[in-house]
TORRO-804326 format. One record per residue (C-alpha): chain; x, y, z. Coordinates in nm, 4 decimals, padded with zeros to 6 digits. Layout:
! residues N
<r unit="A" X="X" Y="Y" Z="Z"/>
...
! end
This chain:
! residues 203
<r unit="A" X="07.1425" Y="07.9149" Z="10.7266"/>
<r unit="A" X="07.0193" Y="08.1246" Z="11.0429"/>
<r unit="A" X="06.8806" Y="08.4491" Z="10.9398"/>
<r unit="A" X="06.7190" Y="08.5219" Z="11.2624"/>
<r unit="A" X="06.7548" Y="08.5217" Z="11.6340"/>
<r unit="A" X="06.4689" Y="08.5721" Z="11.8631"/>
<r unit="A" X="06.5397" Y="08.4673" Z="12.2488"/>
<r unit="A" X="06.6682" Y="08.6470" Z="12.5471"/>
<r unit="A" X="06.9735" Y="08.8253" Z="12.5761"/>
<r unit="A" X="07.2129" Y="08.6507" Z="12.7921"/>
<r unit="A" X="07.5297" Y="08.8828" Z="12.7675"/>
<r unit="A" X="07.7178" Y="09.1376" Z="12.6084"/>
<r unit="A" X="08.0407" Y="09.1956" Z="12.5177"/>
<r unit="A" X="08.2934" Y="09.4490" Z="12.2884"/>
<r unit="A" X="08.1615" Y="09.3811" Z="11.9579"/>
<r unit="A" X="07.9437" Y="09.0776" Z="12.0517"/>
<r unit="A" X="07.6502" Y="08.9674" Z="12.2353"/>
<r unit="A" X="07.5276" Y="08.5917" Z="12.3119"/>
<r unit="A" X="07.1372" Y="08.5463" Z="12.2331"/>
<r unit="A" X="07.0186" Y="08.2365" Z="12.4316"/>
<r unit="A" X="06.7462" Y="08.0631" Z="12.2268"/>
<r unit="A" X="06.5702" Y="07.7631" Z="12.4346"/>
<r unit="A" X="06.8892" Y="07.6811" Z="12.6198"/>
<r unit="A" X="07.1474" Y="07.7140" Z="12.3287"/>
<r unit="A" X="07.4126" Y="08.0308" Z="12.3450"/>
<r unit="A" X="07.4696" Y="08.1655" Z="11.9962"/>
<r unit="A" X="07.7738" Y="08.4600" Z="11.9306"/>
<r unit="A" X="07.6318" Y="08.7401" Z="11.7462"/>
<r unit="A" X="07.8535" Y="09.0159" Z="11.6077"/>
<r unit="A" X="07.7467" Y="09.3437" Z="11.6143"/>
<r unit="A" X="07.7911" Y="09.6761" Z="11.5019"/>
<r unit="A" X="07.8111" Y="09.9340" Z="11.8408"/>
<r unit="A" X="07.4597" Y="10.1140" Z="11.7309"/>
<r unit="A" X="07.3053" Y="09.7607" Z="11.7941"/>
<r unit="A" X="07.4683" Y="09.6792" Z="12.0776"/>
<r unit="A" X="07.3684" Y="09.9878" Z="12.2234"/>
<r unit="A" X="06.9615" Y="09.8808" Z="12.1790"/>
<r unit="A" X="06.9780" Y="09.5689" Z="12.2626"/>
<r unit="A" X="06.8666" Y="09.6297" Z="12.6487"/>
<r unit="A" X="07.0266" Y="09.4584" Z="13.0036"/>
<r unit="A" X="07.0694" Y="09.0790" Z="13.0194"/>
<r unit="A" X="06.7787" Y="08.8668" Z="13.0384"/>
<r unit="A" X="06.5562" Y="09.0698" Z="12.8536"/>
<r unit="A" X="06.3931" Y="08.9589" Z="12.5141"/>
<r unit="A" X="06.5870" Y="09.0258" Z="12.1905"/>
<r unit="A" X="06.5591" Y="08.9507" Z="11.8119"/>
<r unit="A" X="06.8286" Y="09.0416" Z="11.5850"/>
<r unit="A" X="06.7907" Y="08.9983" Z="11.1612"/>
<r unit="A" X="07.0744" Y="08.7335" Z="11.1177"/>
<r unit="A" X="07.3552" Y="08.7571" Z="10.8744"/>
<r unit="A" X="07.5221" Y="08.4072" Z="10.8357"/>
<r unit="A" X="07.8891" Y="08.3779" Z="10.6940"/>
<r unit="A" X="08.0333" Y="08.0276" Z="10.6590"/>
<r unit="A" X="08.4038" Y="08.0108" Z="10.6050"/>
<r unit="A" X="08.5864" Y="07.6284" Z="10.6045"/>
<r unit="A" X="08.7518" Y="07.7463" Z="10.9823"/>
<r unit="A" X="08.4171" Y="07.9426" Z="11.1441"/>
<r unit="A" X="08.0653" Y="08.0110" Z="11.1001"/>
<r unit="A" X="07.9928" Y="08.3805" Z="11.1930"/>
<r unit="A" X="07.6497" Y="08.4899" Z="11.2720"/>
<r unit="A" X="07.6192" Y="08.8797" Z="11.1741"/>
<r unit="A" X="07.3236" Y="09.0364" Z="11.3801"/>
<r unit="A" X="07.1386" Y="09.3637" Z="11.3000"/>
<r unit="A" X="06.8537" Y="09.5551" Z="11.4783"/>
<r unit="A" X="06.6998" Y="09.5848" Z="11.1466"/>
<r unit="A" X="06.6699" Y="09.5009" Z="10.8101"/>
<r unit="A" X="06.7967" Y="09.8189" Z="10.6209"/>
<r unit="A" X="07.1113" Y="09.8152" Z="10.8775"/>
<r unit="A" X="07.1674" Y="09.4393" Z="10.7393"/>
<r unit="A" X="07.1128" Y="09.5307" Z="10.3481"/>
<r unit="A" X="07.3751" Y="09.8182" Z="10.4221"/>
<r unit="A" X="07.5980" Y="09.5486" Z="10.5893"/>
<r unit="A" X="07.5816" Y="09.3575" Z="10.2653"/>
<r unit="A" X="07.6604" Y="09.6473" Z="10.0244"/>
<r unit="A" X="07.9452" Y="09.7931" Z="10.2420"/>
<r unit="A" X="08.1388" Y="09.4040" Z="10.2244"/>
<r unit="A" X="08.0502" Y="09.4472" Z="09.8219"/>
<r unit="A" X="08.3311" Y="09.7147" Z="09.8247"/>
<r unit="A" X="08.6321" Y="09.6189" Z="09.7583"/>
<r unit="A" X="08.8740" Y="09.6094" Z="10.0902"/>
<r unit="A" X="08.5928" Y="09.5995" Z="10.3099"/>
<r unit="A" X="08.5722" Y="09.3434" Z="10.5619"/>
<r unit="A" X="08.3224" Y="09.2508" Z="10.8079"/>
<r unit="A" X="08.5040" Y="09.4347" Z="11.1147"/>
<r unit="A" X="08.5264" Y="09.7378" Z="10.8796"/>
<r unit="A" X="08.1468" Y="09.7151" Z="10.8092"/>
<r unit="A" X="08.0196" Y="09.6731" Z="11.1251"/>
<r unit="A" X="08.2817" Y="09.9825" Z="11.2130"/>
<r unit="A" X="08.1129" Y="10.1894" Z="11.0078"/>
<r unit="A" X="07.7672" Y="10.1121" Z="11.1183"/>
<r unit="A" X="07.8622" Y="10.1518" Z="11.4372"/>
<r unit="A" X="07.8909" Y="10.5030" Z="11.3714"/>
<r unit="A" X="07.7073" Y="10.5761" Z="11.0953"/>
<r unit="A" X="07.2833" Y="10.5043" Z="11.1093"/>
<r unit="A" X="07.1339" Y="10.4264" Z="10.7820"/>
<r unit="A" X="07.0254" Y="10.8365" Z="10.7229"/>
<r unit="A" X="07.3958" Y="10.9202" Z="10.7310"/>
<r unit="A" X="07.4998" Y="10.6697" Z="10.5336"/>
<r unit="A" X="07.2587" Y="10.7331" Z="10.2136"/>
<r unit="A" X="07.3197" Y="11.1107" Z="10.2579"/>
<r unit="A" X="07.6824" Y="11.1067" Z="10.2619"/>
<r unit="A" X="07.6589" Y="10.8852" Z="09.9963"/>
<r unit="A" X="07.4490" Y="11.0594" Z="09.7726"/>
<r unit="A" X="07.6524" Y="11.3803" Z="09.8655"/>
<r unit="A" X="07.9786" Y="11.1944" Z="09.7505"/>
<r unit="A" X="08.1164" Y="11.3146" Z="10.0825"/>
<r unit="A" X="08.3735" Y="11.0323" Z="10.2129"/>
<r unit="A" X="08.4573" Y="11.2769" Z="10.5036"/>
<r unit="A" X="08.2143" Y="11.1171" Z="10.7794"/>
<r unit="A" X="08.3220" Y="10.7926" Z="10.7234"/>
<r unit="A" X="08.6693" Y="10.8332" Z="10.7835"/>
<r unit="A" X="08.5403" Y="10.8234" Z="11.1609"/>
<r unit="A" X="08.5203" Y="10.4691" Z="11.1736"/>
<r unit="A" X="08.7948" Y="10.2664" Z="11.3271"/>
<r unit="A" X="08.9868" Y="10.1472" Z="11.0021"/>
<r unit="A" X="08.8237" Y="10.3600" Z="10.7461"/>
<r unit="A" X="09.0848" Y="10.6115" Z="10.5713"/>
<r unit="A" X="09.0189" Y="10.8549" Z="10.3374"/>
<r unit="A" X="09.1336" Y="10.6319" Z="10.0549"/>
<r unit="A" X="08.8938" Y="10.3683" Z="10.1341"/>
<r unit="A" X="08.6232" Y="10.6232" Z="10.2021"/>
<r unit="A" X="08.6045" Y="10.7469" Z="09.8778"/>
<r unit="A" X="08.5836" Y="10.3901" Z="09.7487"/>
<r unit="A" X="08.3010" Y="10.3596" Z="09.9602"/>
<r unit="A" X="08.0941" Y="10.6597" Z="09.8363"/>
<r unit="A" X="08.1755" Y="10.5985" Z="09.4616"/>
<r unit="A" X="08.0874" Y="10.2470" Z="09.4345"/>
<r unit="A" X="07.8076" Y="10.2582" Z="09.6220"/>
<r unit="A" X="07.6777" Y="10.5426" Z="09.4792"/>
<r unit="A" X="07.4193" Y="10.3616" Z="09.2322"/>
<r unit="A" X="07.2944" Y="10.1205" Z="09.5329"/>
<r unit="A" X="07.2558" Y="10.4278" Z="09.7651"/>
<r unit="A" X="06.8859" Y="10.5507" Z="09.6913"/>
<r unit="A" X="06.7460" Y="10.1709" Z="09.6800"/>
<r unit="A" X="06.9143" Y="10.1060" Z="10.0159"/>
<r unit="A" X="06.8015" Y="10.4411" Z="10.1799"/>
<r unit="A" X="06.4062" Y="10.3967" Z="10.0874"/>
<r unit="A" X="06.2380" Y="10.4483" Z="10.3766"/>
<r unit="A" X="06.5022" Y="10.6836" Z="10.5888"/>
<r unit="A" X="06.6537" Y="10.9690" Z="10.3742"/>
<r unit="A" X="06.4041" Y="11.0255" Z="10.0516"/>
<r unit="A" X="06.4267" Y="11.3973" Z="10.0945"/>
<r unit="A" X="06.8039" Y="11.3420" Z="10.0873"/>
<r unit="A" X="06.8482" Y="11.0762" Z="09.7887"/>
<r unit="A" X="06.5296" Y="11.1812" Z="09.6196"/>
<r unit="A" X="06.6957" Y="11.4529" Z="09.4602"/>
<r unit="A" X="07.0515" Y="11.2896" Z="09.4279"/>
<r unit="A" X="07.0056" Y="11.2926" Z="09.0424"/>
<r unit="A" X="06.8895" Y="11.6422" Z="09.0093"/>
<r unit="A" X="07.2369" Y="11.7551" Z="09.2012"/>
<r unit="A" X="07.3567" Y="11.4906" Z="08.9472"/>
<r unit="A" X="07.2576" Y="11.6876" Z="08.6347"/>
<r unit="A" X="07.1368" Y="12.0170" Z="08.7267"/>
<r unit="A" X="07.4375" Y="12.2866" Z="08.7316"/>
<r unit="A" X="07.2513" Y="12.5514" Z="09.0157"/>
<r unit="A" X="07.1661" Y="12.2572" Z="09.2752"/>
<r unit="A" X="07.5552" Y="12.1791" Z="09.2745"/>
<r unit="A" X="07.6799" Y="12.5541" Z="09.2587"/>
<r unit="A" X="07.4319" Y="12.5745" Z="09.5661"/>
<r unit="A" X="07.5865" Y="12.3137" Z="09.7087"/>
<r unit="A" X="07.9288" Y="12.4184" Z="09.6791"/>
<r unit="A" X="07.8767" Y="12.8045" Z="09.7723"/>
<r unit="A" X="07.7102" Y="12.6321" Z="10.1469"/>
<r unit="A" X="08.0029" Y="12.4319" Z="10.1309"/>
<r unit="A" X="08.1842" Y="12.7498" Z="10.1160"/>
<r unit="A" X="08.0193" Y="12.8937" Z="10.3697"/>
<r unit="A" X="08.1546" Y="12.6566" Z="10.6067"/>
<r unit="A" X="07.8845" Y="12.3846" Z="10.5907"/>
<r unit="A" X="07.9747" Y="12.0092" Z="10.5789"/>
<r unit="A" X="07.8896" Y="11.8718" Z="10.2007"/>
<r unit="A" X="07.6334" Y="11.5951" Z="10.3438"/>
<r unit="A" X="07.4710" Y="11.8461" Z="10.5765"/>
<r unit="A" X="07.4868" Y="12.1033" Z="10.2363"/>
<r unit="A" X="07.3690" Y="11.8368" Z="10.0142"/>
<r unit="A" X="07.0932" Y="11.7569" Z="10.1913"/>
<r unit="A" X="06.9167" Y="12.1592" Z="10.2682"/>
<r unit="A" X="06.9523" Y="12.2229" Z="09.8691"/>
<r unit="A" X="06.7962" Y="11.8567" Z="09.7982"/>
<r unit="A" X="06.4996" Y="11.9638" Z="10.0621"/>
<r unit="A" X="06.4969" Y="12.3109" Z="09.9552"/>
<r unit="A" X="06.4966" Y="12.1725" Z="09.5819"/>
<r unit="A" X="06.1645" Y="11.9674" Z="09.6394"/>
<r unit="A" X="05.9765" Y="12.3058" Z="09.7704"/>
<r unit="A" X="06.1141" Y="12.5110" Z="09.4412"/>
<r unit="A" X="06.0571" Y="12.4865" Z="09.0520"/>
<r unit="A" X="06.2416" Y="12.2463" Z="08.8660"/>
<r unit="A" X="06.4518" Y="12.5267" Z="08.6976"/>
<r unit="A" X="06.5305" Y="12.7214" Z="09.0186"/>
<r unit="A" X="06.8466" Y="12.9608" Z="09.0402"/>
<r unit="A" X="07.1390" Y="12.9012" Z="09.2540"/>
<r unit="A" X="07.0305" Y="13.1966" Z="09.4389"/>
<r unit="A" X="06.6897" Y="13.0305" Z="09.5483"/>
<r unit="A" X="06.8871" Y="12.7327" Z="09.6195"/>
<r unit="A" X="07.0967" Y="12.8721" Z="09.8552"/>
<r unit="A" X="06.8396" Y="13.1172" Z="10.0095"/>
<r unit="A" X="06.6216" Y="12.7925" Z="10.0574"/>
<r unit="A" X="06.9054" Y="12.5488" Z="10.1923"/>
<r unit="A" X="06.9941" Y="12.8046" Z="10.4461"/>
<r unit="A" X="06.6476" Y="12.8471" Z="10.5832"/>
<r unit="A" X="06.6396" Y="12.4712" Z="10.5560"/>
<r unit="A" X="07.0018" Y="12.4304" Z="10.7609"/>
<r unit="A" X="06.8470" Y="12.7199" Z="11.0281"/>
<r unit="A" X="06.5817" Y="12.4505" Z="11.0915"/>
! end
């Protein structure tokens, strides 16, 4: 099981790069976003390794990170999610979006991805909602930290949905009230909610 690559990049391709390591090729599929980073031929690389063994092909996965791996892993949990679809989505979507348009139940953004319909969008954001804040420690905890709160506090969702209303996307929405929620009392209003996730959405 190879579960990481560290040599110099010998080329690129759509979807694919080829990592030599002391004289031996390997094909790495990647998602766009890590294609993008990954520098001009010949230059040093190391990619976190995601190794899939089928009885036709061995596919090598390869990330720029670890969190864009674990979010590899829990998109191909959901059910009609393949590995092109995945690595679609990441190659869209960085790890901050993902978690926030998660935790803000919005499926919009990821109907941007090649493959991804509306349908199988809000799959994605309802079965991954529970796996969401674990996955997105580290790069959204303003977002996700208050994903509960919106869960179970009436005001931080009416303030949601009045931005919304406004003309604000939900994840972009979502995410002022949860900053503006962390700065106010636990009991806040909708009206301080909304008065803080504008000021926080004029940032």
């Amino acid at each position: 099981m190879i579960a990481k690559l560290t040599g110099r990049l010998d080329s690129v391709a759509e979807g694919s790069a080829v990592v030599d390591v002391s004289g031996v090729g390997y094909l790495v599929l990647c998602s766009g976003r890590t294609l993008a980073g990954l520098g001009a031929p010949g230059e040093a690389v190391s990619l976190v390794i995601e190794t899939h063994v089928r009885e036709d092909h061995i596919n090598l996965y390869g990330f720029g990170e670890d969190q864009e791996r674990d979010w590899f892993r829990a998109l191909m949990s959901v059910q009609g999610v393949g590995a092109k679809v995945a690595l679609a989505i990441l190659s869209v979507s960085e790890a901050a979006m993902l978690a926030g348009a998660i935790a803000a139940q919005d499926h919009v953004p990821l109907t941007v991805a090649n493959g991804v319909g509306p349908k199988l969008a809000k799959r994605i954001v309802l079965e991954l909602k529970d796996k969401a804040p674990t996955l997105a420690l580290g790069s959204t905890p303003t977002a996700m930290a208050s994903t509960s709160q919106l869960d179970d506090s009436g005001p931080a969702r009416d303030a949601v949905s009045a931005l919304v209303n406004l003309g604000y996307q939900r994840t972009d929405a979502f995410t002022a009230v949860s900053a503006a929620a962390t700065h106010l009392a636990e009991n806040a209003a909708v009206e301080d909610l909304i008065k803080g996730g504008l000021v926080e959405l004029g940032r």
